[in-house]
N, C-alpha and C positions, 0 to 999 in steps of 0.2 A: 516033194515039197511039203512042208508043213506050214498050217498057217497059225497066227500067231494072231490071236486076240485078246485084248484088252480094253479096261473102260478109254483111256486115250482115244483106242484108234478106232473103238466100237462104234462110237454114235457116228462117227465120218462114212464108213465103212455101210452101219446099216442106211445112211440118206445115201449113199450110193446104190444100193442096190434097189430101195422103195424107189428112186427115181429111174432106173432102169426094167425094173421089172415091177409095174405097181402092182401086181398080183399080187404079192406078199404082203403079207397082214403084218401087223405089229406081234403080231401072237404070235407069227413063223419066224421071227427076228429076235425074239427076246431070248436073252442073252444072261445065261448064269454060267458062275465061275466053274470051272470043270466039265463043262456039259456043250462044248462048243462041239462037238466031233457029234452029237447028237443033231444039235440042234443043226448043221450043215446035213446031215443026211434029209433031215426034212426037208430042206429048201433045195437039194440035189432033186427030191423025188417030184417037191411042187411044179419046180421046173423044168421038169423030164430032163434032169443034167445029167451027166457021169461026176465021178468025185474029180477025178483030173480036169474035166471041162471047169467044173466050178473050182475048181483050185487056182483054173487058168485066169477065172474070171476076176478072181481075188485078187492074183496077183498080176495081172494088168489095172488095177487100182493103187500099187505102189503102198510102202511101208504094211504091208500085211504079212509078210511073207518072210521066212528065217531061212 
C-alpha cells in the first residue's frame, strides 16, 4: 500500500496523528513535497513502528491511502 500525501489531506492527516501520538513534534511532521517516504521513516522510528504498522495506521484514517 502506498500512501499518498498532499497539502489537502496533509494538515487533516498530521492533527490526526499529533492527537494520537502527541510525542510528535511539528518538526517529525513537517512535510515537503517528495520527501514523504523520509519524513514516515522518522515518525516509523520515533514511534517504534514498522513501515506496514504505520501504513496500517494511515490507512485506518481513510482518504490517505491509493
Amino acid at each position: 500500500m502506498d500512501v499518498v500525501l498532499n497539502q489537502k489531506n496533509w494538515s487533516e492527516l498530521k492533527s490526526k496523528l499529533r492527537n494520537e501520538y502527541p510525542q510528535l513534534t511539528d518538526a517529525d511532521l513537517q512535510h515537503e513535497e517528495g520527501m514523504e517516504e523520509n519524513m514516515l521513516r522518522m515518525v516509523e522510528y520515533k514511534l517504534k513502528k514498522t513501515k506496514e504498522e504505520m501504513r496500517e495506521i494511515i490507512a485506518g484514517y481513510s482518504l490517505f491511502s491509493a
